[in-house]
Structures are given as structure tokens and as C-alpha cells.
C-alpha positions in Angstrom: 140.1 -93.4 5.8 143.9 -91.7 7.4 144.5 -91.7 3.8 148.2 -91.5 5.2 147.8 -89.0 8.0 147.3 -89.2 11.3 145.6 -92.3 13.1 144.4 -91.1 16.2 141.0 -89.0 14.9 139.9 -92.6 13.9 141.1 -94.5 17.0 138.8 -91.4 19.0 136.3 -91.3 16.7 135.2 -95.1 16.9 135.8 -96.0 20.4 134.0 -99.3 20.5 137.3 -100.4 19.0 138.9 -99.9 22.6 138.5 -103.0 23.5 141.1 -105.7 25.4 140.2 -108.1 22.4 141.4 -105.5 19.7 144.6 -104.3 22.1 145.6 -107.8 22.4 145.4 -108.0 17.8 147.3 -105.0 17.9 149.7 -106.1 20.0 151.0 -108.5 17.9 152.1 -105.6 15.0 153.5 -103.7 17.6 157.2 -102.4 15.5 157.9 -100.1 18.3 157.4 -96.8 20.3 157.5 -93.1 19.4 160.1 -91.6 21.3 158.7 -88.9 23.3 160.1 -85.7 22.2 158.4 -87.0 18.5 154.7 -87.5 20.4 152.2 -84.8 19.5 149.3 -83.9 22.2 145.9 -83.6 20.5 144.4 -80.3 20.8 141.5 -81.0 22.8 139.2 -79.3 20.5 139.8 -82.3 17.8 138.5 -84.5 20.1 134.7 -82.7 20.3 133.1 -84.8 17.6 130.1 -85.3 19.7 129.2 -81.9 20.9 125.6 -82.4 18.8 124.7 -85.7 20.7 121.0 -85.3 21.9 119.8 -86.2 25.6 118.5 -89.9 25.3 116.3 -92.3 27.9 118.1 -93.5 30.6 116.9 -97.1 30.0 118.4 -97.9 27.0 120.7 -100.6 26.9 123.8 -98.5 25.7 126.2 -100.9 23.8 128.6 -97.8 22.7 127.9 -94.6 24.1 130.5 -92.8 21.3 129.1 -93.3 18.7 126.1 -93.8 20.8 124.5 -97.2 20.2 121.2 -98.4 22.8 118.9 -100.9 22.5 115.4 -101.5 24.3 115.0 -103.2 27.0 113.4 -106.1 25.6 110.8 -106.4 28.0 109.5 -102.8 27.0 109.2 -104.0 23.3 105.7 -106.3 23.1 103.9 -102.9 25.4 103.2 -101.4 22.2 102.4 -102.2 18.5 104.3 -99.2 17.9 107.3 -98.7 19.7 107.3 -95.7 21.5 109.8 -92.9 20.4 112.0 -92.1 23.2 112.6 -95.9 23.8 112.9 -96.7 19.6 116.8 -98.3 19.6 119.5 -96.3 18.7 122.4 -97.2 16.0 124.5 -94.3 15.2 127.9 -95.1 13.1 129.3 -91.4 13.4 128.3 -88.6 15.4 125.1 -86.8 15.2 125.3 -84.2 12.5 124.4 -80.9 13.3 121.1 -79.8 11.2 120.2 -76.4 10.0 116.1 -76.9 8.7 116.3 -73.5 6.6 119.0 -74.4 4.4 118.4 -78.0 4.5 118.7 -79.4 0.9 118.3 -83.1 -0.3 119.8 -83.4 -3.7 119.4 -85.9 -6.4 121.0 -86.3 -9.1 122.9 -89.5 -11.3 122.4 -91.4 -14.8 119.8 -89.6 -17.0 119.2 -87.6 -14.4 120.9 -84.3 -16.2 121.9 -81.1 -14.1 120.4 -83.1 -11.0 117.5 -81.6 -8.8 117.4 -80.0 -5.3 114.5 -80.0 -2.9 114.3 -78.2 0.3 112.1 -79.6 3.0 109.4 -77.1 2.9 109.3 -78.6 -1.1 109.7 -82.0 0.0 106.2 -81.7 2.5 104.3 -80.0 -0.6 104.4 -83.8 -2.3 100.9 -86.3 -0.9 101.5 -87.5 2.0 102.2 -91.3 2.8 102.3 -93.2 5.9 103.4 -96.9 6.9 103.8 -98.9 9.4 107.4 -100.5 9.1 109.8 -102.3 11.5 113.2 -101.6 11.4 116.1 -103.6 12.7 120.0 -104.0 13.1 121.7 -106.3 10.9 123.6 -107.4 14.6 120.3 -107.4 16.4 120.6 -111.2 19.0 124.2 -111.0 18.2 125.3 -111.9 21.6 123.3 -115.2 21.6 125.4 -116.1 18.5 128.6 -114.5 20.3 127.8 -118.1 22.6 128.7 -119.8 19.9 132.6 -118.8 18.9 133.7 -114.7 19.4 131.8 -112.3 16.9 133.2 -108.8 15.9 130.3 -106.1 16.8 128.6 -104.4 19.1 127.1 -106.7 21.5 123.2 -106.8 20.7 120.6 -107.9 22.5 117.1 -108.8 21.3 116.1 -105.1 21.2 118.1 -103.8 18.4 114.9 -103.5 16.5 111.9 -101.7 17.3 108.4 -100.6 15.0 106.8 -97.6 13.9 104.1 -95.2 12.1 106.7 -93.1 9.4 105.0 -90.6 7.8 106.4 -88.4 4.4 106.5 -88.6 1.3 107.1 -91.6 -1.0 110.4 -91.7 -2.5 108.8 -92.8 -6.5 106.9 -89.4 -6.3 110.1 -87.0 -5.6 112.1 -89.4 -7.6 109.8 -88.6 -10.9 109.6 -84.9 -10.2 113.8 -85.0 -10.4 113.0 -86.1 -13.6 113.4 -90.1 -13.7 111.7 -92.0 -16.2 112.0 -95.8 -16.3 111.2 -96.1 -19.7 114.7 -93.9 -20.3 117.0 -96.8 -19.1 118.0 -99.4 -20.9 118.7 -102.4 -18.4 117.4 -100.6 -14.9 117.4 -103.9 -13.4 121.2 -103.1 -13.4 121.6 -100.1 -11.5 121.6 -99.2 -7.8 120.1 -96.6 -5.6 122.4 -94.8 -3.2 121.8 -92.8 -0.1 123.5 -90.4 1.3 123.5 -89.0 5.2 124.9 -85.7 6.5 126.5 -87.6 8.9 130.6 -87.8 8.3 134.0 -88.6 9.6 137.0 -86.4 10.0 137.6 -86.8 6.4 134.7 -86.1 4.8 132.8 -89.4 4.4 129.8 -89.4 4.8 127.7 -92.8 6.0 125.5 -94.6 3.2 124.5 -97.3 1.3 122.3 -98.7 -1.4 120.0 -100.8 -3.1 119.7 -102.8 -6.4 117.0 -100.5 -8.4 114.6 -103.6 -8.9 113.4 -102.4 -6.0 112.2 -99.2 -7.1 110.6 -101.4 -9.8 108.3 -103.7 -7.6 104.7 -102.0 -7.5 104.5 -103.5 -4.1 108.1 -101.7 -2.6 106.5 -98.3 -0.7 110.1 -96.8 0.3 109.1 -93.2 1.7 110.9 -90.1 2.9 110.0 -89.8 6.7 109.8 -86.9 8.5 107.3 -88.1 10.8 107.5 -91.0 13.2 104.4 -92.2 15.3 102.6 -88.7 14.3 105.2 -86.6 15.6 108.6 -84.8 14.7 111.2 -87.4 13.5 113.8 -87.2 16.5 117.0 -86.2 15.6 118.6 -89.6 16.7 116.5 -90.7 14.1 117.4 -88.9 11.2 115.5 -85.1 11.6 115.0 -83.7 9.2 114.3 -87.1 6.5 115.2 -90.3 6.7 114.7 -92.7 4.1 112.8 -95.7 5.0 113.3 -99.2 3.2 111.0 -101.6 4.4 111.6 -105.1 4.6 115.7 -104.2 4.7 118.1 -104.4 6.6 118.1 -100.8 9.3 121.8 -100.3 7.7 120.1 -99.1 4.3 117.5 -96.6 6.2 120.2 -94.0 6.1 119.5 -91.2 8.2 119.9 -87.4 7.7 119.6 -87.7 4.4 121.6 -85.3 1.7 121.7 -86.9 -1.4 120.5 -89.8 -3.7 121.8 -91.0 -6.7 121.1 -93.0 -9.5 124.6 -95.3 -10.3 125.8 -98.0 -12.4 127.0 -99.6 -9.4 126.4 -100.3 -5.9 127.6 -97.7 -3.0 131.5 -98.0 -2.3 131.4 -97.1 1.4 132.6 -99.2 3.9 129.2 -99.7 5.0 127.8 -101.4 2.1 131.5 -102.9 0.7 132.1 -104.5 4.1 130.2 -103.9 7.6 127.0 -105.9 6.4 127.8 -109.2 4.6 126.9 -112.7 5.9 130.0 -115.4 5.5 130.0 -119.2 6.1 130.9 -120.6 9.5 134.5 -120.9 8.5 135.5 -117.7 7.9 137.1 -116.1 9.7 138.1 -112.4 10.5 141.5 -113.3 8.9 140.5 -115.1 5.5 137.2 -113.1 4.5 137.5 -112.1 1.3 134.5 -109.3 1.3 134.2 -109.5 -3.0 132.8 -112.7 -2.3 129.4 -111.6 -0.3 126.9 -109.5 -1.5 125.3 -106.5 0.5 122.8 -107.7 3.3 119.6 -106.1 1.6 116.7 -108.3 3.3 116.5 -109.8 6.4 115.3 -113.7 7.5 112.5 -114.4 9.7 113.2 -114.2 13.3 112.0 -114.1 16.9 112.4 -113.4 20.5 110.9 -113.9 24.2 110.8 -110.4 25.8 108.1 -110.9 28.7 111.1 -113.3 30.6 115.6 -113.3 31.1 117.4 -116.4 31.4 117.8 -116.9 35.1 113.9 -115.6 35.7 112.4 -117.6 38.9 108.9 -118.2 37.9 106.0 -120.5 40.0 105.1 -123.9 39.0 102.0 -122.5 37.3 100.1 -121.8 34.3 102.4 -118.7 32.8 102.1 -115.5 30.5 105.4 -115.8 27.9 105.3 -112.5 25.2 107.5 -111.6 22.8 107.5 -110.0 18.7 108.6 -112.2 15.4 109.6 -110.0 12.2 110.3 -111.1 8.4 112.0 -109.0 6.0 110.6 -108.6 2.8 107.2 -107.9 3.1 106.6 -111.6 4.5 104.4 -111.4 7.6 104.1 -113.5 10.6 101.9 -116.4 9.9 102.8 -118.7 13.0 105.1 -118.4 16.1 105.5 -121.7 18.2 106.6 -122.2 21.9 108.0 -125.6 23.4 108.8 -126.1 27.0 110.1 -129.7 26.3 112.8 -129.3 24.0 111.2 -129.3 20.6 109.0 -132.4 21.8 105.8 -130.6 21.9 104.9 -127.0 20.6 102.4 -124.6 21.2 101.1 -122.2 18.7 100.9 -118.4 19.7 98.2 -115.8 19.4 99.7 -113.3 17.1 98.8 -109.9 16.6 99.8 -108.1 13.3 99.3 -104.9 11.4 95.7 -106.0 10.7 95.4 -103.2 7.7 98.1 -105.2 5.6 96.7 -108.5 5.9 93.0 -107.4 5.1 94.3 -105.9 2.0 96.8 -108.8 1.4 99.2 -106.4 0.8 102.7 -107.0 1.4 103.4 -106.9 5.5 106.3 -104.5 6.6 105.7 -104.5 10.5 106.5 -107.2 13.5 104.1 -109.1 15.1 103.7 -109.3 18.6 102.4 -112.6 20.5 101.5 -114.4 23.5 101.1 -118.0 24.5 100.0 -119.7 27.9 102.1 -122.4 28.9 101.6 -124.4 31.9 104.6 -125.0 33.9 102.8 -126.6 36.7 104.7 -130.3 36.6 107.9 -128.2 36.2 110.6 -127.5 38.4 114.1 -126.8 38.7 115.2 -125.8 35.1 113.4 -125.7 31.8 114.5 -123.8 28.7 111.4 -122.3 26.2 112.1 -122.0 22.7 110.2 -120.1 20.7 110.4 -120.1 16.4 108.6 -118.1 13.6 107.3 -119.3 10.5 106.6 -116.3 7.9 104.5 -115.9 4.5 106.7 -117.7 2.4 107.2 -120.9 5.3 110.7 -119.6 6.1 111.3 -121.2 9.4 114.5 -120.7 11.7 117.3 -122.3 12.3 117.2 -124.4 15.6 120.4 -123.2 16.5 123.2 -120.4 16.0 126.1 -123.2 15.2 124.8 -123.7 11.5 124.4 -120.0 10.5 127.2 -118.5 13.0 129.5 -115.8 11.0 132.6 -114.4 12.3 130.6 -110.8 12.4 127.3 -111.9 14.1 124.8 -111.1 11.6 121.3 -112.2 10.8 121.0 -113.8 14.4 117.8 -115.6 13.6 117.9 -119.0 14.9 115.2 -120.4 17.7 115.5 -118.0 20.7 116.0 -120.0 24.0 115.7 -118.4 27.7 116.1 -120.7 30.5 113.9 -120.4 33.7 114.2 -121.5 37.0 110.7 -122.9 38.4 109.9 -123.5 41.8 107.3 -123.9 44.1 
């Protein structure tokens, strides 16, 4: 990204890398010091790269507050189907852009799409009107449960990277035919890719995005959409104001926000957010031998679930208790099971689960959470006894029962049984 210049825009710009654990790496390439008549002060004005960061909730869980990164408090998540807002988690990989709605442009343009086409947002609203109801979450959501395992690299989620919601726009097929695509005018359009672009940049220029294989523009059942709602109101600018796309089913790191630009390509998106943030290695590699050619992009995400009503370390009574929590599949698989043992696996109980009831009556591909609840009775219990709690979705993916078989050195797709130990007593 230096490009040959200067460091130290970087090393300010992504501050999560301040970290004893990257000191100590850089330590050991240490060739010397710069004598101090050659050091340069930054002028402090170079340093004001997030002078458009909006006020957020005070009880997010803030895993890197430059670029500002919060998750829900996991026990706010099962209060609502839709997650409210103000409280939705926050990933931000560069500072907030700074958005001018009257000369906001989305362009797109790419292979036999000649001369391009621009649409400002006024244009964009003029297409029908589409709303669903789509979870999104972090490729690193539960990462520090697998961080228990051996050290990940990432920011240290939680459970509550990951949160649901009403979008409302525009879908992306519709705008995507008025710029003047055609399927029937590509040869092989099960080779290209999609990209997105967001307003969002670094010091030199480059901008965050991503993309997806163009079968998914293909699949009748895909509803990608250009948001500019969320939960019936204005889309927040920590989520993307004034459009965000919205991929269901994949991964949050494809939903780019603030989006500028799409683009119809022969090849997949060569940021480093696609080439190498989100990919998924075996066990034994290791942040010194990954070779990132050998991993495809993290498009869809596995089944997965968590306990929010309880923390490990909760004291509860020997009695009959209330456990809640959500399970999600990517893909468009829903929730058709969630099981809770108290006895290690011995026994399990099954869930009540509620789902986005519109999708299953029209047996329609599912792109929202579920949330559940389960009684167990913890009344010849005492001292400690871990719950697990596992998910099986539409297609009987089940997870794994623990992090040890699908651990990778960067903490992704953290999906395997969730456990919380509780203390009972008396």
C-alpha cells in the first residue's frame, strides 16, 4: 500500500496492529534506528483520518475504536427479531467516508457494459421497491472462543459480530438491466465476477471491496438489493448511507458499504480484502507458511450458534432455567433444529425456534437468524455444568463439536458447538 513511501500513515491508519503481539514480530527485523536529526514529526493534520466518525451507543463492545469496530452485547441480541439499529454491530476497515447525497453517484460499468452507466440516488429510489429480511455477519464473529484453542490474528469477536435486519431498496438485477446487462450477451457468465466498490479509502487511494462469482446473479432465488433503508428508517451512516449493497447468505465482508461503483470483470476483485483478509486455511497453517493462492474467497458462511441469555461464570439456582440464544446458516439454509445438553452431549434437548415465518410459508430460500429458547432443569445440578448448544440447518449441516478440528491461524468461520459454563448453587 506505501508503495515505497512513507510507513507511518499505515501504522496510524490501522491501529489494531498496535499490539504487544505484533511489537514483539517486529522486533525480530529490527536493522536499526533512525538517527534523530533524520526523524520527521508528522504534521498533526495527517493524522485526522477520522474526523467523519459518527457518535455510536455506548454499549457496544468496541474491539477497535480506530477503525471503529463494536459488537452487541450478546445478551441484547435474542430481544428482537430485528436487531435494533443503534445496537446493529459495527465493522469498519477504514474510516468513515465523508458523504455528499446531491452529488452522490453509483457507477457501473465493465464487460459489455459499453460507456458504463451512472445513477444518482434520487434515480436509484425511482426503481420498485424491495425489502428483505437478511442477517448479516463477520467472517471473525466467536473468534475468541477459537483464539482458546492456539493465538488467532484478528479482532477479538465475541458472539455478537452479527446482528439481523429489515433492508429496504432496490434490487440490484433491476439497476443492473437498466445499465444495460444482458445475460444472453456473455458467453461463459458463469465465469465472471461481480465487484463492489465503497467510498471508503486509505491514504493512497484504495478504496475497500470485494466480489462475487456471477452465478450468483444467475440463481432466480439470489435477491441481492441496494439498501438504503434499514428496519424502515434511514440507513445509518455506519452502515453504509447512502446504499449499501446487501448479499444475503454471504459473508458481511462482501456487503460493501458506501457504495461507488460495480463492475462486471473477468476476474475476482484484487483487494486485499478479497485476495487475503477472508480465506479459511487448514489447522496447520500458519501465519508464516500460508500461501493465500491456495484458498478461495469466503463467499458463504456454515451454520452456527450461540447462547446469549447466559456468560461463562453466570451463578444460576438449582432450578428449572430460561437459556436463549439465535442460530444462522449462510446460503439461504434456514434453521431447522437447535439442541441444548447440560450433560455433555449425553442427552439433548430440542429448542423452540422462531424464524422469519414469511420465508418458510413460501418455502423460499431463508436469509435471516433464528432465535430460540429451551427450558432446562438444573435442579439436581450444582457446582459446575457447561451447556452446549448446536444447530442443524436446511441442508442437515451440523457443527463441529469443537474449535480444534476447524481452528485457522486467522479465526474464521467460528462455528463449532458453543459452550458457556455455569456455576449452580443452591
Amino acid at each position: 500500500m506505501a508503495g515505497g513511501g512513507s510507513l507511518e500513515p499505515f501504522w496510524e491508519l490501522y491501529p489494531t496492529h498496535q499490539r504487544l503481539d505484533v511489537y514483539e514480530i517486529l522486533e525480530r527485523h529490527r536493522i536499526g534506528n533512525l538517527a534523530a536529526e533524520d526523524q520527521v514529526k508528522l504534521d498533526a493534520s495527517d493524522k485526522e483520518y477520522f474526523s467523519n466518525e459518527p457518535k455510536r451507543h455506548p454499549a457496544f463492545l468496541i474491539r477497535s475504536p480506530k477503525p471503529f469496530n463494536g459488537e452487541t452485547p450478546p445478551f441484547l441480541l435474542t430481544q428482537k427479531f430485528f436487531t435494533p439499529n443503534e445496537l446493529f454491530y459495527i465493522r469498519n476497515h477504514l474510516p468513515v467516508p465523508e458523504v455528499n447525497v446531491e452529488s452522490y453517484q453509483l457507477e457501473i460499468d465493465g464487460i459489455n457494459l459499453p460507456g458504463g452507466k451512472t445513477f444518482t440516488l434520487s434515480e436509484l429510489k425511482k426503481f420498485p421497491k424491495y425489502s428483505i429480511s437478511a442477517t448479516i455477519q463477520c467472517g471473525g464473529n466467536r473468534r475468541s472462543e477459537m483464539g482458546t484453542v492456539k493465538p488467532v490474528a484478528g479482532l477479538v469477536w465475541s458472539g455478537g459480530a452479527i446482528g439481523n435486519a429489515q433492508w429496504t431498496g432496490v434490487r440490484l438485477k433491476d439497476v443492473m438491466k437498466a445499465a444495460g446487462f444482458h445475460e444472453e450477451s456473455y458467453k461463459d457468465p458463469h465465469r465472471l465476477h461481480i465487484h463492489f466498490e465503497g467510498m471508503d479509502s486509505d491514504q493512497s487511494g484504495e478504496c475497500y471491496g470485494s466480489s462475487i462469482p456471477f452465478s450468483y446473479m444467475l440463481d432466480e432465488n439470489f435477491q441481492p438489493i441496494l439498501a438504503f433503508e434499514m428496519n424502515n428508517r434511514e440507513l445509518p451512516l455506519d452502515h453504509g448511507f447512502p446504499v449499501r449493497i446487501i448479499l444475503p447468505g454471504i459473508v458481511g465482508a462482501r456487503s460493501v458499504k458506501w457504495l461507488s461503483r460495480i463492475v462486471i470483470s473477468d476476474h475476482e476483485s484484487q483487494s486485499p480484502w478479497q485476495q487475503r483478509d477472508y480465506k479459511h486455511f487448514s489447522p496447520s497453517v500458519t501465519m508464516e507458511t500460508v500461501d493465500f493462492s491456495t484458498a478461495p474467497a469466503i463467499q458463504d458462511t456454515p451454520v452456527t450458534s450461540y447462547i446469549c441469555s447466559h456468560q461463562p461464570g453466570d451463578v444460576i439456582k438449582a432450578e428449572p432455567t430460561i437459556l436463549q440464544g439465535y442460530a444462522f446458516s449462510g446460503g439461504g439454509r434456514r434453521i431447522v433444529r437447535v439442541e441444548v445438553s447440560i450433560d455433555q452431549g449425553k442427552t439433548w434437548k430440542v429448542a423452540h425456534v422462531d424464524t422469519d415465518d414469511e420465508a418458510v410459508r413460501s418455502d423460499t430460500r431463508n436469509w435471516a437468524w433464528a432465535l430460540w429458547t429451551v427450558e432446562v432443569d438444573f435442579t439436581h445440578s450444582m457446582g459446575d455444568n457447561e451447556v452446549w448448544v448446536k444447530a442443524v440447518d436446511s441442508g442437515y449441516n451440523q457443527q463441529a463439536e469443537n474449535f480444534s478440528s476447524v481452528y485457522n491461524y486467522r479465526g474464521l468461520l467460528a462455528n463449532a458447538f458453543h459452550r458457556v459454563n455455569l456455576k449452580i448453587s443452591k
